[in-house]
C-alpha positions in Angstrom: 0.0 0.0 0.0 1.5 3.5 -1.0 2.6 6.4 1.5 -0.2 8.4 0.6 -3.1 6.4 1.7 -2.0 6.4 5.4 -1.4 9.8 5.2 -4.9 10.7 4.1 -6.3 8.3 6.5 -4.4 10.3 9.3 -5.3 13.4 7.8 -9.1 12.8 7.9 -8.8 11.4 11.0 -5.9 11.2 13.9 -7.5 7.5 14.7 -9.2 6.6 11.7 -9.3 3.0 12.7 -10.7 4.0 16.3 -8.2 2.2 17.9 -8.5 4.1 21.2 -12.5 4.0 21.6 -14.0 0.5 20.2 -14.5 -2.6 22.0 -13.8 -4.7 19.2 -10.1 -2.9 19.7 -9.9 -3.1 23.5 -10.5 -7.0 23.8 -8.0 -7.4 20.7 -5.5 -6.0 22.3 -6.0 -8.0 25.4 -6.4 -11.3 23.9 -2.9 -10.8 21.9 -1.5 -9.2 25.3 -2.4 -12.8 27.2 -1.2 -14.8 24.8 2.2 -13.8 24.8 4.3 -16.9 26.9 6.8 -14.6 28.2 5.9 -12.3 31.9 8.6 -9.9 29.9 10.8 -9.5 26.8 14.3 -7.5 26.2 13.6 -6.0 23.2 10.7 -6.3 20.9 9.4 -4.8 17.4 6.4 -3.6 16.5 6.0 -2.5 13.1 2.6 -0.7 12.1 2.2 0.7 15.7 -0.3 3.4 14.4 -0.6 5.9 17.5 0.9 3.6 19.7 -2.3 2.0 21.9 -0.8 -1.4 21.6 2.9 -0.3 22.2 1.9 1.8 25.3 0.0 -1.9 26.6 3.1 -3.7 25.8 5.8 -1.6 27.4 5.2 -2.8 31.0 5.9 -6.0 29.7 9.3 -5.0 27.6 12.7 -3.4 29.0 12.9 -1.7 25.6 10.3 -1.5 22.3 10.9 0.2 18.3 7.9 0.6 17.6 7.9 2.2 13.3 4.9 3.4 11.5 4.8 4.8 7.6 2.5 7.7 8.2 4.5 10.8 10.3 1.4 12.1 11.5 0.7 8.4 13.4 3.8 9.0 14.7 3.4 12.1 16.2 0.4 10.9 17.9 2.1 8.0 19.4 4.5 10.3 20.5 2.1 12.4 22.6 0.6 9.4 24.1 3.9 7.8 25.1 5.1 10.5 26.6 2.1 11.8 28.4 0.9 8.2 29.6 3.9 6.9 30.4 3.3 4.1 33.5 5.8 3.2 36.4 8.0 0.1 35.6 7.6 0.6 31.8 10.3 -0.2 29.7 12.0 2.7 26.9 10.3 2.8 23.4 11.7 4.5 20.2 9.6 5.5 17.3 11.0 5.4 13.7 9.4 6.0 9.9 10.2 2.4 8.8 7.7 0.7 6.1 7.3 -3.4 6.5 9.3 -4.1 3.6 12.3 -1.4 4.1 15.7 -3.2 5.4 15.5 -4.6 8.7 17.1 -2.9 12.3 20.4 -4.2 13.0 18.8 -6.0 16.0 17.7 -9.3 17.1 14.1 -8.9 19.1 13.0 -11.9 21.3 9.3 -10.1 20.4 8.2 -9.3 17.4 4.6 -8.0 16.7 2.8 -8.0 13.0 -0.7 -7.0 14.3 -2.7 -5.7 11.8 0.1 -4.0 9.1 1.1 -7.5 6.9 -1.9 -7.4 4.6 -0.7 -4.4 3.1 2.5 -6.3 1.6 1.8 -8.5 -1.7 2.5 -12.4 -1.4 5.9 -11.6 -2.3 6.7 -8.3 -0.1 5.1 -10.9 2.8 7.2 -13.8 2.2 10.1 -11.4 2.6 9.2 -9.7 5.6 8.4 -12.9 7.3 12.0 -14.2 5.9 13.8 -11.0 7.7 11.0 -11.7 11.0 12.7 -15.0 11.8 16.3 -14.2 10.9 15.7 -11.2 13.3 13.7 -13.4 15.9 15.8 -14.3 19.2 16.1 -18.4 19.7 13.9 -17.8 22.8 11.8 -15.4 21.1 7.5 -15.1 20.2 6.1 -13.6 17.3 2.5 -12.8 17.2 0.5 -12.2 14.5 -3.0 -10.9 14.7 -5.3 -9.7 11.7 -8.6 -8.5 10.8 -11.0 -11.3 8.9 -13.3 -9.5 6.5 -12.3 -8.5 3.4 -11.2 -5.1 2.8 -11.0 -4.1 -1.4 -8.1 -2.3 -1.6 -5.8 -4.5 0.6 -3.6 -6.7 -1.1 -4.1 -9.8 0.9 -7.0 -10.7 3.2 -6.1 -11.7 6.7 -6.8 -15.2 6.7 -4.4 -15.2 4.0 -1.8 -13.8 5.6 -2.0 -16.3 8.0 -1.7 -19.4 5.6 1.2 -17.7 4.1 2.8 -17.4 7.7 1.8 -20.5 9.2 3.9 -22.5 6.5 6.8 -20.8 7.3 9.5 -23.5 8.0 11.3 -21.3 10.1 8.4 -21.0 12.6 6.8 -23.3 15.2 3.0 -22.6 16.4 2.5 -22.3 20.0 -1.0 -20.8 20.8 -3.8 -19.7 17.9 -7.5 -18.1 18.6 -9.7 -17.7 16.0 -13.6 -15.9 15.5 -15.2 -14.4 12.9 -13.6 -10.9 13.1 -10.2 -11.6 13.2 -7.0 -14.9 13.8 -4.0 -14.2 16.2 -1.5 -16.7 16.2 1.8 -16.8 18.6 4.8 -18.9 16.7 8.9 -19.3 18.4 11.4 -20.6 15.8 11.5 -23.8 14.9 14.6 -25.1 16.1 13.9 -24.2 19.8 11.2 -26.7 19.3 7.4 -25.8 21.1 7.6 -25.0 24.9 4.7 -24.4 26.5 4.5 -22.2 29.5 3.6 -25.3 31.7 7.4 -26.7 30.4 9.0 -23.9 30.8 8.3 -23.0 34.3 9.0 -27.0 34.8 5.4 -27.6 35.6 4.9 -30.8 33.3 
């Protein structure tokens, strides 16, 4: 999807996908936020982060977060929010313009977050974002994956596809998945760490 369309979405509206007021929003956010294994991670990535709701939800579980969007004008509303909302015990978060398909940080995350942002991409552009995902993801890292069901027209690739297109990565390992009708979140580590639940790894089972 090109620059401009985010930047007339943001333009029209400083939450055009109401990301701070709906339900449907709220309990997204808190379904992917229990599904991660980890209590905390070192250093995650969020691409897409819009105005930064879900990176100011994920902070008190991360010592340090880049968090990118395309559009400038997201940005600067994420900014605002981070800095005015900022909670006790929260790790440090740095904002960038980065695009899902521009070269990758220099940085290995042991959380990476594609909510909402990969059905932008073509089936190529995806396959190659999800290639630089895992060579970036930590050997004890998560990456979660949530998208929106329904078809929108001008988006490349529905959400369900995206999902497919993940899911067969050989590079990744499932470890949790909820599904309904409005959207999927799945939660992978690499594959060669094998699956761990949360049961093995605090040596419950």
């Amino acid at each position: 999807m090109p620059y401009e369309y985010f930047q007339e979405m943001y333009a029209r509206d400083r939450d055009p996908w109401k990301f701070a007021t709906r339900w449907y929003e709220e309990r997204k956010r808190a379904l992917a936020l229990a599904a991660l294994p980890q209590r905390r991670y070192r250093c995650a990535f969020e691409p897409g982060c819009g105005i930064g709701i879900l990176t100011q939800e994920l902070l008190p579980r991360c010592d340090r977060i880049i968090a990118t969007d395309i559009a400038d004008a997201a940005l600067r509303t994420a900014t605002e929010r981070l800095t005015r909302d900022r909670q006790p015990g929260s790790g440090t978060v740095e904002l960038r313009q980065w695009a899902l398909g521009d070269d990758w940080p220099a940085t290995q995350f042991d959380l990476i977050v594609l909510s909402e942002v990969c059905y932008y991409l073509d089936t190529d552009g995806l396959h190659t974002a999800v290639d630089a995902a895992v060579a970036h993801l930590d050997r004890d890292g998560t990456l979660v994956c949530v998208h929106w069901r329904h078809p929108v027209p001008e988006y490349p690739l529905t959400g369900d596809r995206v999902h497919a297109l993940i899911a067969a990565h050989p590079g990744l390992t499932p470890m949790a998945r909820y599904r309904d009708d409005d959207f999927l979140l799945d939660v992978y580590t690499p594959a060669q760490t094998g699956r761990r639940s949360v049961a093995e790894h605090e040596g419950l089972v």
